[in-house]
N, C-alpha and C positions, 0 to 999 in steps of 0.2 A: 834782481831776480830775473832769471830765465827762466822762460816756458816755450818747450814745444806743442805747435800748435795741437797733438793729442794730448799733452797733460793740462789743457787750460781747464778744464769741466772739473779738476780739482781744485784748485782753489779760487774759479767764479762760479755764480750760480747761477749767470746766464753769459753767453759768449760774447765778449767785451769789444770784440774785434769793430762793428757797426756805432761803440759809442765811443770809440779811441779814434775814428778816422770822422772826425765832428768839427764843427757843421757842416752839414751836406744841401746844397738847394735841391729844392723838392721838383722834378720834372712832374710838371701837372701835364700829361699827353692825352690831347684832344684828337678824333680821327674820325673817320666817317667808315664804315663798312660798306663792302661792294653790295648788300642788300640795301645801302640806305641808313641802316644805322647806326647813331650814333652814338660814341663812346668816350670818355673822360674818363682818367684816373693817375693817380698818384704815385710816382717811382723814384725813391730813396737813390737808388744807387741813377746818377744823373750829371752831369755837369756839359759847361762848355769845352771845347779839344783845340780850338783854332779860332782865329779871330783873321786873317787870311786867307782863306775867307772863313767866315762865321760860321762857325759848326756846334753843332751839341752834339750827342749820345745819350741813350739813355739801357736798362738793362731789363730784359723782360725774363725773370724766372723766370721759366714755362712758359706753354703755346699761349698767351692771353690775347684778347682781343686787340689791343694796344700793335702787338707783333705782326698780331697776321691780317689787320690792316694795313699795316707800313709794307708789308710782303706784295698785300693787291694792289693796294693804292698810289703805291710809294710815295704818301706824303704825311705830315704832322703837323701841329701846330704846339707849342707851348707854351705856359701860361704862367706867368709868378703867381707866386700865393702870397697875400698880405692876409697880417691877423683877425684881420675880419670874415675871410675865408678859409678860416682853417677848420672849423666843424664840418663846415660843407666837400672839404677837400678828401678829409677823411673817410665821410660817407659816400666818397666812389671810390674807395678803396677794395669794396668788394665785389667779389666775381657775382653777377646778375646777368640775367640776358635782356633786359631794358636797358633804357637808355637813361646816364648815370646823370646826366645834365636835369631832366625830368626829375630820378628819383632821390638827387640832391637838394632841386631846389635854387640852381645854377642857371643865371639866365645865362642863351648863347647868344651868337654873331655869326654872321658867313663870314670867313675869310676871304681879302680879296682875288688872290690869284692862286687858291688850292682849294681843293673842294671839301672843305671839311669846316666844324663849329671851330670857334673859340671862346673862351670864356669873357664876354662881353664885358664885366666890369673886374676885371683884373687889371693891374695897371700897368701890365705891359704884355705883348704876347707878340710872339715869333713863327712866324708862316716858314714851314722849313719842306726840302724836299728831298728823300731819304738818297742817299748817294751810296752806304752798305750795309749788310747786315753780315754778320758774321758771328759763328758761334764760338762760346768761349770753350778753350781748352784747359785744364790741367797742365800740371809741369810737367806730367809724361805724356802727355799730347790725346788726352782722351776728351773725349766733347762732354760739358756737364750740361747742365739742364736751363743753364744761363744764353741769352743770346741780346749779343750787342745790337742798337740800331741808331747808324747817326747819319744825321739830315744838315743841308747845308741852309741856312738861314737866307730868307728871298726878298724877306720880307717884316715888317714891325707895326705894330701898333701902341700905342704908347698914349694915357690918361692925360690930356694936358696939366691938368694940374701938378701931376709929379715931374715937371720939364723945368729946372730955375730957368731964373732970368740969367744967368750964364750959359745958359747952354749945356745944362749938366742934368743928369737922372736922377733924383733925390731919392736915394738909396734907402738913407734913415725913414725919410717923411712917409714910405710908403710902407714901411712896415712890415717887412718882406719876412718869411717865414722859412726855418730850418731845420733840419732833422739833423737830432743827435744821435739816437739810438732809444734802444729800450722803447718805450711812451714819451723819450724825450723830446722838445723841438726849443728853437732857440727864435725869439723877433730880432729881425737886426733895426733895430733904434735908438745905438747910438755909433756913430765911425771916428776911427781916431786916424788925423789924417799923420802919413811918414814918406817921405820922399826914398826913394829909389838910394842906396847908398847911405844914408842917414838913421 
């Protein structure tokens, strides 16, 4: 079956398109505003882009606080969610003009060489400092209400416990949390390992 993307609203009853590109890691974007305060919340559309050097991106609908601190500030920090943090992650999901660390319930951390929180017991988190922002276009070059922001990673913090004795990030152990769509979200707790070619 084909569908153009205007005839999808006919045969879904909700647009599928967020729970077809699954699982997604959750960008938990920490940041501090030029007033001082600060702001945590949760962005679906996220991933890493580079790993020479270490990059994320993450996507801000709209003007959110998240955006137009990386704009002042130009810096982030990001934070995995494990399952134990997923109620709390949710609850800074919404637009408030407090601080979502507070009225989650989310202890913080200073970062050490960006001026901004991190989510102190998360079990791993990345001091980044934004290198662009750029707004997204259309296929016919029109700017939507979307804007990209990606930061180059400076920095890490990481739970000793989730470290083996090999020298590896225990993926599984840590319970990490992912969005599918809908209300969906997936734990990654179990890895099937495949070699390159195999």
């Amino acid at each position: 079956m084909y569908l153009a993307a205007n005839d999808i609203k006919e045969h879904f009853r909700y647009d599928p398109f967020k729970a077809m590109v699954a699982p997604r890691p959750i960008g938990w974007i920490s940041t501090r505003g030029a007033d001082g305060r600060d702001n945590l919340a949760p962005y679906s559309f996220f991933n890493a882009i580079s790993s020479l050097p270490p990059m994320l991106m993450f996507i801000s609908s709209g003007r959110k606080d998240s955006l137009i601190n990386c704009e002042t500030q130009g810096e982030f920090a990001f934070n995995l969610v494990s399952q134990s943090m997923m109620s709390a992650m949710s609850r800074t999901g919404v637009d408030v003009l407090e601080d979502e660390f507070e009225l989650a319930g989310v202890e913080k951390a200073e970062c050490r060489t960006i001026n901004c929180p991190r989510v102190a017991l998360s079990p791993a988190s990345m001091e980044c400092v934004v290198t662009q922002i750029l707004p997204i276009r259309d296929k016919d070059g029109a700017e939507t209400s979307c804007t990209m922001v990606m930061g180059q990673v400076i920095g890490l913090h990481v739970q000793p416990e989730w470290v083996t004795e090999d020298g590896l990030f225990d993926t599984a152990g840590a319970d990490l949390v992912a969005r599918c769509g809908y209300r969906d979200y997936a734990v990654n707790s179990d890895l099937i390992e495949l070699s390159r070619g195999g």
